[in-house]
Each structure stands twice: as C-alpha cells, then as structure tokens.
C-alpha positions as CSV (number, residue, x, y, z in Angstrom):
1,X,0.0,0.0,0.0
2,X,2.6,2.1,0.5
3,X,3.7,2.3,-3.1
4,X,-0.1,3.1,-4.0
5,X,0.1,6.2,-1.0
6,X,3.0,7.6,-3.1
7,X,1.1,7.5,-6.3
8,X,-1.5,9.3,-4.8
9,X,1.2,11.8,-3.1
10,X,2.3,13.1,-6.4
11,X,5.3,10.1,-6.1
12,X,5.0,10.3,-10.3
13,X,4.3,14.1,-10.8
14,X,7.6,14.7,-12.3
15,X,6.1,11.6,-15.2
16,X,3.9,12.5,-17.9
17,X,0.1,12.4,-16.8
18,X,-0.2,9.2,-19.3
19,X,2.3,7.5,-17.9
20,X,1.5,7.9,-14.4
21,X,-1.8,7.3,-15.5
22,X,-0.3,3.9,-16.5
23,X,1.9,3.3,-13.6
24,X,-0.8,3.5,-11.5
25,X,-2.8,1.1,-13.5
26,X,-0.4,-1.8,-13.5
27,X,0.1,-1.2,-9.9
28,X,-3.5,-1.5,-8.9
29,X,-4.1,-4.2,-11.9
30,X,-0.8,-6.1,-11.6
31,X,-0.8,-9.8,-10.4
32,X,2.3,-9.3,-8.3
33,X,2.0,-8.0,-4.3
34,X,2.7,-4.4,-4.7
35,X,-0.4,-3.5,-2.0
C-alpha cells in the first residue's frame, strides 16, 4: 500500500500524466503483491 500512498502523493508528478496514469494502473491491476 505504501507504493499506491506515493502514487497518490504526487510520487510520479515529475512523469507524464499518461504514464503515471499507467503506472498506477499496472500497480493496482498487476498480479504481483505491490499492495
């Protein structure tokens, strides 16, 4: 969860709005344990 709290934090501001829109995706998406 903590990776998610840093999306939400502005973690990827400095990233494109796309691809932080797509970071975020996979990480909520993804298969693997990020939460």
């Amino acid at each position: 969860m903590a990776v998610r709290a840093e999306i939400s934090g502005g973690g990827f501001a400095s990233l494109p709005p796309l691809i932080a829109a797509q970071l975020n995706y996979l990480l909520t998406y993804s298969p693997l344990p990020f939460k």
